[in-house]
C-alpha positions in Angstrom: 72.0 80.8 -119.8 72.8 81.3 -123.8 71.3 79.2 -126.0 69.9 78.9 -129.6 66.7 77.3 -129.5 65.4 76.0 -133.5 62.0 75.0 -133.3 61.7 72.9 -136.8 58.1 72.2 -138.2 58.1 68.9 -139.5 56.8 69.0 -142.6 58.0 65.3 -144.3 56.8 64.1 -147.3 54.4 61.3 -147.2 57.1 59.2 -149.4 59.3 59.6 -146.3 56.3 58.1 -144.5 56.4 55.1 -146.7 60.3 54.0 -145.9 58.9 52.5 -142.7 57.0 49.6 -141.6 54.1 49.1 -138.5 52.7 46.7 -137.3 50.7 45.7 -134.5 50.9 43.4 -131.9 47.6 42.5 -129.5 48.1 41.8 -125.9 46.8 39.5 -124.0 44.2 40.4 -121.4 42.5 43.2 -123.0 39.2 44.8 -122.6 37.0 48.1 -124.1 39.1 49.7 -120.6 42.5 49.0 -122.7 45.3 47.8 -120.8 47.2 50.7 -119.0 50.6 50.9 -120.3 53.7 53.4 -119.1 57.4 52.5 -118.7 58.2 49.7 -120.9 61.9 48.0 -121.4 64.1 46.3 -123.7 66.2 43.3 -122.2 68.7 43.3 -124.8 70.3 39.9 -123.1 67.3 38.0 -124.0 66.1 40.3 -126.9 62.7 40.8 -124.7 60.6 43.5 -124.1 58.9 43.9 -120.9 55.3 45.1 -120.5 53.7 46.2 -117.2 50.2 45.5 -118.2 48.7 47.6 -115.4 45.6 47.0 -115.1 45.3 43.3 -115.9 47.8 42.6 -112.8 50.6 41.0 -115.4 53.4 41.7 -117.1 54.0 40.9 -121.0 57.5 39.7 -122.1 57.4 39.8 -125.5 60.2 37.7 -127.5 61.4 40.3 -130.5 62.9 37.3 -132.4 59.8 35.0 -132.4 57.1 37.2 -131.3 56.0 34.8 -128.6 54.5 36.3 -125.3 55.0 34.9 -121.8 53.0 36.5 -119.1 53.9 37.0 -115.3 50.3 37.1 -114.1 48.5 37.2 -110.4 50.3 41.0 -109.5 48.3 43.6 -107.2 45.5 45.9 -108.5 44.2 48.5 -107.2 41.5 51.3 -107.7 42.7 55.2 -107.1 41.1 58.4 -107.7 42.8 60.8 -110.0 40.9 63.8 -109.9 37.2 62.9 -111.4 38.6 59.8 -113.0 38.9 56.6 -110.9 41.3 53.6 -112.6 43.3 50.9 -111.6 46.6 50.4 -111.1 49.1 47.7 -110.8 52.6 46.8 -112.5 53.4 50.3 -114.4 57.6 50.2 -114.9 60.2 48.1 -116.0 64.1 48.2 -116.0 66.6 45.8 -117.1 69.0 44.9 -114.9 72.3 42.3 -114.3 70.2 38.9 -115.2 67.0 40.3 -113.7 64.3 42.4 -114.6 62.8 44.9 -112.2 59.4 46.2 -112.5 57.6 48.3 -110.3 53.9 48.3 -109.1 51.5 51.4 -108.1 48.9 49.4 -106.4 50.9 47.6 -103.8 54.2 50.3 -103.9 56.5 47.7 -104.1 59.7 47.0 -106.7 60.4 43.7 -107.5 63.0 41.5 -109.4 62.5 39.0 -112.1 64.8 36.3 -113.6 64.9 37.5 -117.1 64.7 34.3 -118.7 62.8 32.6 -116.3 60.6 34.6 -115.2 60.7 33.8 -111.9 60.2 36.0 -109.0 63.7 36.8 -107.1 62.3 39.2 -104.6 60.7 42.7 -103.6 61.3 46.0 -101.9 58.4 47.9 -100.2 58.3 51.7 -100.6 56.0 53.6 -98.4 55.0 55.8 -101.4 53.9 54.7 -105.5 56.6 54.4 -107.7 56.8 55.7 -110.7 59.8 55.0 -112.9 62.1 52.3 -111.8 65.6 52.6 -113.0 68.9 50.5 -112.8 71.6 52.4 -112.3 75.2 50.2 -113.3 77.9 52.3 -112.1 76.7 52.1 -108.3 74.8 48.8 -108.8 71.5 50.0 -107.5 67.6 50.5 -108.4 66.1 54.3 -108.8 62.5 54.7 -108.2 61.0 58.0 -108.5 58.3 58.5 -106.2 56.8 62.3 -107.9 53.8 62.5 -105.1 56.0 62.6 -102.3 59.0 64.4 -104.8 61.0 62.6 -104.0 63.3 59.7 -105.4 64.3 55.8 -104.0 67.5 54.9 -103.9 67.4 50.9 -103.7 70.3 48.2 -103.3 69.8 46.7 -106.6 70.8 43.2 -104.7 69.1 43.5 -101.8 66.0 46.2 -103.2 66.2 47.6 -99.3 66.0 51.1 -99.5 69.1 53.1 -99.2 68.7 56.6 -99.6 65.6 59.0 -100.0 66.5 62.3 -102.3 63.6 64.6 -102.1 63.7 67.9 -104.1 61.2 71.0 -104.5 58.9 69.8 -107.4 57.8 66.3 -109.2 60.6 64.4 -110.8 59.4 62.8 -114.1 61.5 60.8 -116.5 65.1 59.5 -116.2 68.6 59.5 -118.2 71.5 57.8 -117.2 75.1 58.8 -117.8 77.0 55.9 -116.5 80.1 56.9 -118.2 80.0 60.2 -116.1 77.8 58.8 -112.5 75.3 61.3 -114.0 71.1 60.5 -113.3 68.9 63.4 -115.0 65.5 63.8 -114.4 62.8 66.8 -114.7 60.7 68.8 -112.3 57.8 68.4 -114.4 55.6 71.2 -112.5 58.8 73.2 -112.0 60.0 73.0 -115.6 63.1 72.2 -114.3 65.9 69.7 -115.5 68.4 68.4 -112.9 71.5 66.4 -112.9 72.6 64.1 -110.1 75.6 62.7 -109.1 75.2 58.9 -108.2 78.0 58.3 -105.9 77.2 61.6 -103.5 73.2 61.9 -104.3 73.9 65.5 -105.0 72.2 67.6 -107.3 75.1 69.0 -109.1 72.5 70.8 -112.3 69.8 72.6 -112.6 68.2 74.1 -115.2 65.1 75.6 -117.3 63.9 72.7 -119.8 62.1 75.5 -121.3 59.1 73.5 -121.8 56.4 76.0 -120.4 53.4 75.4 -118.4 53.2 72.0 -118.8 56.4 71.0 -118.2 59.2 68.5 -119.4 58.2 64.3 -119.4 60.9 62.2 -120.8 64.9 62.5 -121.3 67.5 60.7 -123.4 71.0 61.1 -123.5 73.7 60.4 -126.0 76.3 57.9 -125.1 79.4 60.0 -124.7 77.4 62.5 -122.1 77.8 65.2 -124.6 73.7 65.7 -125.3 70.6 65.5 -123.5 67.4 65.3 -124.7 64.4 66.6 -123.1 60.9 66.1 -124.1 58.1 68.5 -124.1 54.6 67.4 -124.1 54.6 69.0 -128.0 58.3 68.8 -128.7 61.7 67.4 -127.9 64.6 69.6 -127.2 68.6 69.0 -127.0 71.0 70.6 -124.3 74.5 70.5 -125.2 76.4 69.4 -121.4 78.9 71.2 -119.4 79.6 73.1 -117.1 76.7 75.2 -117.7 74.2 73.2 -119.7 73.1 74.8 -123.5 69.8 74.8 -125.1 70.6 74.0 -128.5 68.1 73.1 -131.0 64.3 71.6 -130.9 61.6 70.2 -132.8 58.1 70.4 -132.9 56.5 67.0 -132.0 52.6 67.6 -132.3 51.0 67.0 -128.7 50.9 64.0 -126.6 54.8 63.5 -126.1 56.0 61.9 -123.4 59.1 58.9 -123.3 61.3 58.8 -126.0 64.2 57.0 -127.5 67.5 57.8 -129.2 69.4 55.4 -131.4 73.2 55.8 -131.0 73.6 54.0 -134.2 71.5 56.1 -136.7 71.7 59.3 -134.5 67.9 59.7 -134.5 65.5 60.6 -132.0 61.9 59.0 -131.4 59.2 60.3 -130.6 55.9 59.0 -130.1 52.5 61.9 -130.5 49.7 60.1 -128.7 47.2 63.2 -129.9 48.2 63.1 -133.2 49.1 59.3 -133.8 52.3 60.0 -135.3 55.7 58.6 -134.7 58.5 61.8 -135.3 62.0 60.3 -136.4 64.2 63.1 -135.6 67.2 63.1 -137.2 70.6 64.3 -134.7 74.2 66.0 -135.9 77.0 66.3 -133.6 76.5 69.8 -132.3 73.1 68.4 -131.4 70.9 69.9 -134.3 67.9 69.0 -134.9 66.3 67.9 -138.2 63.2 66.2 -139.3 63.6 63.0 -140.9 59.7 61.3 -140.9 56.5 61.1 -139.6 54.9 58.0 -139.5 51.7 57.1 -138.8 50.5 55.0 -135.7 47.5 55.5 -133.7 46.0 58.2 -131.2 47.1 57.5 -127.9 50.1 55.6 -129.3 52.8 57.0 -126.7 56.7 56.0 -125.0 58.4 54.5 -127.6 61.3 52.4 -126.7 63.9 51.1 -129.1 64.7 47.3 -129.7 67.2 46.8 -131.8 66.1 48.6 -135.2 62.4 48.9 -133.9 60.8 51.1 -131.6 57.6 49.9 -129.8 54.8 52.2 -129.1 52.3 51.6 -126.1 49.0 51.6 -127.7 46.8 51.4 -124.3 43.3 52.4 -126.5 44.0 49.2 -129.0 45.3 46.4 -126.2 48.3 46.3 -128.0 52.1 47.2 -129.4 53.3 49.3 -132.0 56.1 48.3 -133.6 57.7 50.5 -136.3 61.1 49.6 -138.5 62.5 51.0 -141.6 62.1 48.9 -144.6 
């Protein structure tokens, strides 16, 4: 495969820095264990975001306009082992959906739908395996849960949250984009570095590629709106693949480490990425043949990671501090 791959150092001026606002926002049932935080998601029909507060067995809606909380509380914990380390699990993911909310839980392996105003429990799928991201998918109408210990992804009736179909593939599958405009679902092979493309209506994997990530392999993905670029990150930088018939690397940036969601804003053409190791949020800047420039570097927290975009804000996950991030521009 050609490609031109631009590594840019971002080297931004602390008066850059200054352009942009952060504040903090505690959480409710927080301890010196933090509260685990992963997927989170903006419901832009109620202007919410929703976050699985693992390890306290709720989930946080926070209210963007007020900045009220409401809590859906009394969801299953658990304890694993993850090598040397034992923690516990519970609510981890979170996808907007048609007047519903799904959010997906490690300890019990179950997905379940909220009202998104109400709150309210609608109902639940069981998985026999722990989901990971849980995704709505418009174009067919249904739920996709990746399930990376078992490699393998959930197909759910997004009415119904019965499962439909089980993909399973040669490797982890690790973050999520979705072209609804094309049918298109993209996620990575993080211990394969590999990037795939799936058709939703057949469940083929029509893609495959090298993320070019290395050893440690690719983590999140965001697409543009027309299809035309994808955006992979690395754990220490984020990368951009022009789309076709035979994908293109086309430009990167160096992040500093601890990368893994990230958000891109069609309206200001910028990327976001949050460096837990560094405490840094990168604002990326993106031109039409996918460039990448540097545009800030903002300081956050260490361990301040997945960023997702509400509005003109992105939200960081700050599991270490119990809380939020939120960064805008001034």
């Amino acid at each position: 495969m050609k490609s031109l791959f631009l590594t840019l150092a971002l080297a931004v001026t602390a008066t850059a820095a200054t352009n942009y606002e952060v504040r903090t926002i505690a959480l409710p049932g927080g301890s010196e264990r933090g509260i685990a935080m992963d997927y989170l998601a903006f419901d832009p029909s109620t202007k919410s975001l929703w976050v699985p507060a693992g390890n306290t067995g709720a989930v946080d809606v926070l209210d963007t306009a007020t900045g009220t909380i409401r809590r859906i509380t009394g969801l299953p914990t658990k304890e694993i082992q993850t090598g040397e380390r034992k923690r516990i699990v519970g609510p981890s993911s979170a996808s907007a959906g048609n007047n519903v909310v799904y959010v997906g839980n490690r300890a019990d392996s179950t997905v379940c739908a909220y009202d998104s105003r109400s709150l309210q429990l609608v109902r639940c799928g069981q998985l026999d395996a722990m989901p990971d991201a849980v995704v709505f998918v418009p174009p067919a109408n249904e739920v996709w849960t990746t399930t990376p210990r078992d490699q393998s992804i959930r197909v759910l009736d997004a009415n119904t949250l019965q499962e439909k179909t089980k993909i399973t593939f040669e490797g982890a599958p690790e973050g999520y984009a979705v072209d609804a405009k094309h049918h298109l679902f993209f996620t990575n092979l993080e211990d394969r570095d590999e990037t795939l493309a799936i058709d939703v209506r057949t469940k083929k994997t029509t893609g495959r590629w090298k993320s070019a990530c290395g050893e440690a392999g690719p983590r999140g993905l965001a697409i543009a709106p027309d299809g035309k670029l994808l955006f992979v990150a690395c754990t220490d930088k984020v990368q951009s693949f022009r789309l076709g018939a035979a994908p293109v690397l086309v430009s990167g940036a160096d992040t500093g480490g601890g990368v893994d969601s990230i958000a891109y804003s069609p309206a200001t053409h910028q990327l976001f990425a949050g460096a837990a190791r560094t405490g840094q949020l990168l604002v990326i800047d993106v031109d039409a043949a996918g460039h990448l420039t540097a545009a800030a570097q903002v300081t956050t927290a260490p361990g301040a990671r997945n960023g997702v975009l509400a509005g003109s804000t992105v939200y960081l996950a700050h599991s270490q501090g119990n809380e939020l991030i939120a960064v805008s521009k001034k």
